[in-house]
Residue frames as qw, qx, qy, qz and C-alpha x, y, z in Angstrom:
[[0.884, -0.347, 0.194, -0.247, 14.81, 5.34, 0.05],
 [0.076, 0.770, -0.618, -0.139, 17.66, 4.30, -1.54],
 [0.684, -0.111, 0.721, -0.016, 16.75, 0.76, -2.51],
 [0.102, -0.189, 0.695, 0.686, 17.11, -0.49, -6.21],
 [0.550, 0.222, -0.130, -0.794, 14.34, -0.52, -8.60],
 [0.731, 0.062, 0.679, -0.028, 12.18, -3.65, -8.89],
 [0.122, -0.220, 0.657, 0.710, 12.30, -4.63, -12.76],
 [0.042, 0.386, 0.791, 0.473, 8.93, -5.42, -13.92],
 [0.021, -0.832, -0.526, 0.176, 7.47, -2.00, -12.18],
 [0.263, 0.826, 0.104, 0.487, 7.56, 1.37, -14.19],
 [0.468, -0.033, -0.445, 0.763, 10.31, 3.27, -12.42],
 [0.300, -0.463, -0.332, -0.765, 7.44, 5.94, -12.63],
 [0.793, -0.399, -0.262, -0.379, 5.69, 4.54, -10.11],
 [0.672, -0.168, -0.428, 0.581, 8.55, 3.56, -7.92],
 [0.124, 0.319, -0.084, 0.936, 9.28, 7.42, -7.87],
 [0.371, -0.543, -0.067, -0.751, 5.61, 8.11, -6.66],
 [0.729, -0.304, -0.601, 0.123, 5.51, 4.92, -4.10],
 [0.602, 0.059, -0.252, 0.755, 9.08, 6.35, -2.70],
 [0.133, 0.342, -0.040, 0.929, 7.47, 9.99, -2.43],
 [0.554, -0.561, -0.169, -0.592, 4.49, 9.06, -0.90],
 [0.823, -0.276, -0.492, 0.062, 6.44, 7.17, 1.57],
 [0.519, 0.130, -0.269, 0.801, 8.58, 9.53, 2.37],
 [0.343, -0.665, -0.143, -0.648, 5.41, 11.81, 3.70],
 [0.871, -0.476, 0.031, -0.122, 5.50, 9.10, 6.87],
 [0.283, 0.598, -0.720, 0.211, 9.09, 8.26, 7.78],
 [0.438, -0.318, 0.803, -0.248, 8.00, 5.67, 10.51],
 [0.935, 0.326, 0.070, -0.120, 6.79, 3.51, 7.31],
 [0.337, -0.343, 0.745, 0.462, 9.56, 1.38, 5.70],
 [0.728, 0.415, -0.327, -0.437, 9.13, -0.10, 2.21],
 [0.639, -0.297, 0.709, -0.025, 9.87, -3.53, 2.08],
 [0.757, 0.105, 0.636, 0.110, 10.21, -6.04, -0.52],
 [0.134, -0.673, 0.269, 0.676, 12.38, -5.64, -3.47],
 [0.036, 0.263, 0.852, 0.451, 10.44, -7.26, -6.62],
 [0.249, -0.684, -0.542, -0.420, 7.22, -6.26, -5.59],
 [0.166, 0.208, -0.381, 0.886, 7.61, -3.08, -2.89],
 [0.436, -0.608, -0.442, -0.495, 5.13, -2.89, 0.16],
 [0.108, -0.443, 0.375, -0.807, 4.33, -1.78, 3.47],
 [0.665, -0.481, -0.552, -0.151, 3.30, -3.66, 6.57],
 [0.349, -0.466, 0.445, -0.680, 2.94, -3.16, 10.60],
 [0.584, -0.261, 0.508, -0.577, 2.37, -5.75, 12.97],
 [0.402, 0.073, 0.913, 0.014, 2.86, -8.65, 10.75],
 [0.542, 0.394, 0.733, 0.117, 0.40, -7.07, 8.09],
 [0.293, 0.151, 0.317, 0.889, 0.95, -5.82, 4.33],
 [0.139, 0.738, 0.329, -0.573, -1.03, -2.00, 4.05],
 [0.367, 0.853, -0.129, -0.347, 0.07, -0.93, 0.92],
 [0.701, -0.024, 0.661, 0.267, 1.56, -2.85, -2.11],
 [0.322, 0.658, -0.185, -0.655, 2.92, -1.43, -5.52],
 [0.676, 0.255, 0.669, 0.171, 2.60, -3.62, -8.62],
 [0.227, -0.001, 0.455, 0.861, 3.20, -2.67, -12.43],
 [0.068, -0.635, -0.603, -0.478, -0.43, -1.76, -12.75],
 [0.123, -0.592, 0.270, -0.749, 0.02, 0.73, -9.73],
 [0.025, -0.268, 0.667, -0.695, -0.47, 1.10, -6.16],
 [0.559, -0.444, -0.689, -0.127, -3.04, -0.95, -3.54],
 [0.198, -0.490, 0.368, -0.765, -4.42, 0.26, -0.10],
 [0.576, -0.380, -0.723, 0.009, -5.95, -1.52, 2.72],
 [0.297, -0.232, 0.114, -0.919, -8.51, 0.53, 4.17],
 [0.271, 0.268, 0.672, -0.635, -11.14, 0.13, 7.05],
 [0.245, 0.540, 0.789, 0.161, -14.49, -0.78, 5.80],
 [0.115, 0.874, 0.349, -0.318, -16.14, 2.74, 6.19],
 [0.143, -0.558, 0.514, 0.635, -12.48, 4.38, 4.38],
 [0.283, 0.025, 0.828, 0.484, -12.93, 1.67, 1.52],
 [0.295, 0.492, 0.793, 0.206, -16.22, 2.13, 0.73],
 [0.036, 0.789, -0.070, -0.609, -15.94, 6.09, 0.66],
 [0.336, -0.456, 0.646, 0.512, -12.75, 4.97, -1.48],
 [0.352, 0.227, 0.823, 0.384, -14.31, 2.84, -4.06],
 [0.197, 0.786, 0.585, 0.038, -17.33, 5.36, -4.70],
 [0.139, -0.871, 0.149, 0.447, -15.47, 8.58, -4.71],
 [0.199, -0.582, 0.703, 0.358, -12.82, 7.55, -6.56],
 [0.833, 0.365, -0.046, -0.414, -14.64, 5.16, -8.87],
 [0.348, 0.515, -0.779, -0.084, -12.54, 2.14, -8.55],
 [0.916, -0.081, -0.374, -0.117, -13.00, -1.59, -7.72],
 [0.701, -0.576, 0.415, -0.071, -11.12, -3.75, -5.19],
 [0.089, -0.585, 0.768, 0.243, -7.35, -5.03, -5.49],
 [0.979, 0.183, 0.073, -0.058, -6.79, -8.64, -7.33],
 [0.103, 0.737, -0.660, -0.109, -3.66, -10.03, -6.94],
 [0.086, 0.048, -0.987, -0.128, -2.70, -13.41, -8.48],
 [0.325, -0.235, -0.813, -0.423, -6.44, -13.93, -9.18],
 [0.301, -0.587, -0.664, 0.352, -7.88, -13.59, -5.55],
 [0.089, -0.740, -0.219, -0.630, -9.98, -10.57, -4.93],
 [0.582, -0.169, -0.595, 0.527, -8.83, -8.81, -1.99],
 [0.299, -0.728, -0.607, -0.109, -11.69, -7.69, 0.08],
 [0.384, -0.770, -0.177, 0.478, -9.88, -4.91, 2.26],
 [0.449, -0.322, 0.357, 0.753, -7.81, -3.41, -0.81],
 [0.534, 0.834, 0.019, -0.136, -8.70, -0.79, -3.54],
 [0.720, 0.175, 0.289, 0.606, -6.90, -0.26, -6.37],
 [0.098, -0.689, 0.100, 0.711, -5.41, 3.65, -6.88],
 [0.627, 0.656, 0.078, 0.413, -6.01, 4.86, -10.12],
 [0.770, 0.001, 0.148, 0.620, -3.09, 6.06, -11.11],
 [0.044, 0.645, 0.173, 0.743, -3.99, 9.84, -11.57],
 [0.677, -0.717, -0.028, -0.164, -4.92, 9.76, -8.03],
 [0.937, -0.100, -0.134, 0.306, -1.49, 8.32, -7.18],
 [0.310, 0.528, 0.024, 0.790, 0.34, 11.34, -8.77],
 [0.309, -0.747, -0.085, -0.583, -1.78, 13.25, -5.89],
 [0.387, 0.159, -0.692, 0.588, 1.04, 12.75, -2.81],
 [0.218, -0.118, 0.395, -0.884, -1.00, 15.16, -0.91],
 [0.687, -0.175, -0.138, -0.692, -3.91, 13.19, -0.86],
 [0.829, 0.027, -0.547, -0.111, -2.79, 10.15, -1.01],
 [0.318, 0.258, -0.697, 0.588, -0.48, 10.52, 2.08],
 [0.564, -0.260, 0.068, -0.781, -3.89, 11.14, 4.07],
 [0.871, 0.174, -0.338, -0.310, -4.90, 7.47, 2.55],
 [0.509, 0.169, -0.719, 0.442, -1.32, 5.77, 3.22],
 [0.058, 0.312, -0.738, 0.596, -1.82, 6.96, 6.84],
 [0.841, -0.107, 0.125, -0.516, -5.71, 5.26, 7.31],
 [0.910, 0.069, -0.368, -0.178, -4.29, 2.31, 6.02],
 [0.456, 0.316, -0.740, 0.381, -1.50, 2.23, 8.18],
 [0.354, -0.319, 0.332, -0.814, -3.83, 3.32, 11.20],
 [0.845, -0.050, -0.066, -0.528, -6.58, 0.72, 10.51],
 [0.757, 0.267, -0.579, 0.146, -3.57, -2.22, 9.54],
 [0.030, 0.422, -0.601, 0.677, -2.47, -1.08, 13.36],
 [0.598, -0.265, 0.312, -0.689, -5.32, -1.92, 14.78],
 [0.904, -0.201, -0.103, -0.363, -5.96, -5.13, 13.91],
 [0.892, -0.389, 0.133, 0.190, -4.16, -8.33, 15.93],
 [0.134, 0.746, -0.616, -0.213, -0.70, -8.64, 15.26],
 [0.882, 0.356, -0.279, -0.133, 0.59, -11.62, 13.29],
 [0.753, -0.552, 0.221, 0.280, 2.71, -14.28, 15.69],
 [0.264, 0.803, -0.478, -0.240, 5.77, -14.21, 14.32],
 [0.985, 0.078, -0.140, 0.060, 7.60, -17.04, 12.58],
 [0.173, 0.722, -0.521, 0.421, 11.29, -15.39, 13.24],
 [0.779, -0.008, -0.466, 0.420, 13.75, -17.88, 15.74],
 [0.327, -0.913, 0.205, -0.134, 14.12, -15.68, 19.10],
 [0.656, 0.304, -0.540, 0.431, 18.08, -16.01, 19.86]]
């Protein structure tokens, strides 16, 4: 993707972000501290030094969390209700995960789009 590495996330984990993004080419990465993925005005996927977040559809998530035996995202203290957290052995699993990445972008599609705050010239 050819953007520099953030510094306080394991380059590890850049690598697998970068590979699983690269399954979907009409995703971008964005942000270059803290590297995530949004559509329509909202983030889907967000990579942090403790690993990778999704935002999944209710029926996806709650597959997600029981399958996969993991809890919902926290970031900066707030529990966010649409987001699991990837273990990190899962992550490693492109081919699965690239499934995942595209629900979340699918579901993140669907809902409203966020006005924008951008100056029209």
């Amino acid at each position: 993707m050819g953007k520099k590495p953030p510094k306080d996330i394991p380059i590890e984990l850049v690598d697998l972000y970068d590979k699983l993004l690269a399954t979907h080419p009409e995703i971008d990465r964005k942000g270059a501290n803290n590297p995530y993925t949004s559509v329509n005005g909202h983030m889907f996927s967000g990579l942090s030094k403790t690993g990778l977040g999704l935002r999944l559809g209710k029926e996806d998530r709650e597959k997600f969390l029981k399958e996969y035996n993991t809890e919902l995202l926290v970031s900066y203290g707030a529990i966010m209700k649409e987001y699991v957290v990837v273990p990190n052995e899962l992550f490693k699993d492109t081919e699965l995960m690239k499934e995942y990445l595209y629900k979340s972008y699918e579901y993140t599609k669907s809902l409203k789009p966020k006005p924008t705050t951008k100056k029209k010239k």
